[in-house]
C-alpha positions as CSV (number, residue, x, y, z in Angstrom):
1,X,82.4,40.8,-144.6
2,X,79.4,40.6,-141.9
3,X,80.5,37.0,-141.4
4,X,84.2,38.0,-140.5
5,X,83.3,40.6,-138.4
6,X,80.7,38.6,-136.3
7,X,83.6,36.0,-136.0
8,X,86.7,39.1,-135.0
9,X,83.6,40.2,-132.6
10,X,82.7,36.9,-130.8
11,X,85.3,34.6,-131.8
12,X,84.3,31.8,-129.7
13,X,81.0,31.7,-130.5
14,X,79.2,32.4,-127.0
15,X,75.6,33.3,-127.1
16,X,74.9,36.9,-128.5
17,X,72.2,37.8,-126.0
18,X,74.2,36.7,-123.1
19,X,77.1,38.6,-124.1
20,X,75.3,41.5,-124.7
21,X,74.0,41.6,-121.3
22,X,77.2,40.6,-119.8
23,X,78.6,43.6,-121.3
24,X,75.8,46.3,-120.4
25,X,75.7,44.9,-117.0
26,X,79.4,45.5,-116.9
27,X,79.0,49.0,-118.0
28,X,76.0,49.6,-116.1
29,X,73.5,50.4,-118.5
30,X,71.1,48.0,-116.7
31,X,70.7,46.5,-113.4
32,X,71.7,42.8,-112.5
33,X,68.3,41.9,-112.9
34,X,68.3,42.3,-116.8
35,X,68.2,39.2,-118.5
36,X,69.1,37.5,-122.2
37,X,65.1,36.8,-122.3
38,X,64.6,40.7,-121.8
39,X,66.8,41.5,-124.4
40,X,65.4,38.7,-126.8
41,X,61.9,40.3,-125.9
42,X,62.7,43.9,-126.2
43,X,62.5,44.9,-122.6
44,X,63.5,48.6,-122.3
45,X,64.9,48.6,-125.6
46,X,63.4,52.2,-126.3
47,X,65.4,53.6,-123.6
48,X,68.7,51.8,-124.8
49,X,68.7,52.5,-128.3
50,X,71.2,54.8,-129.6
51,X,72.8,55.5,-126.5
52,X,76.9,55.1,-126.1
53,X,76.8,52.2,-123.8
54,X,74.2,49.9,-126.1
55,X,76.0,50.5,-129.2
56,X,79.3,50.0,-127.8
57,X,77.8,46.2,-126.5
58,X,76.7,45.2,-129.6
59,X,79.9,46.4,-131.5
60,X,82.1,44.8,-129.2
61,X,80.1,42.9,-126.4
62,X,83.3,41.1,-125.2
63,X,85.4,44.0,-124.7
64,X,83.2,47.4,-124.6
65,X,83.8,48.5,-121.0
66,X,87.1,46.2,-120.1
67,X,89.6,49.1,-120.5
């Protein structure tokens, strides 16, 4: 099942970190400085935990925020 859902989630494969980003840029849960290598590294990751915005990205990272 993890398989299909990563697939339904990010069906054409695009980088997971970048997505991620993309999407809590969109939703403004960092600034436009925040990079995939943050993310990869952990860079405020203890202030984004278990907040609305971050768990929304990495549920849905391509469509979180769009509607």
């Amino acid at each position: 099942m993890a398989l299909r859902d990563a697939i339904d989630r990010n069906p054409q494969g695009f980088d997971e970190n970048q997505i991620v980003v993309a999407c809590l840029k969109r939703v403004k849960a960092v600034d436009g400085s925040y990079t995939p290598e943050d993310l990869s590294a952990g860079k405020s990751l203890s202030k984004l935990a278990n907040t609305k915005a971050f768990d929304g990205c990495i549920a849905d990272p391509l469509n979180y925020g769009t509607r």
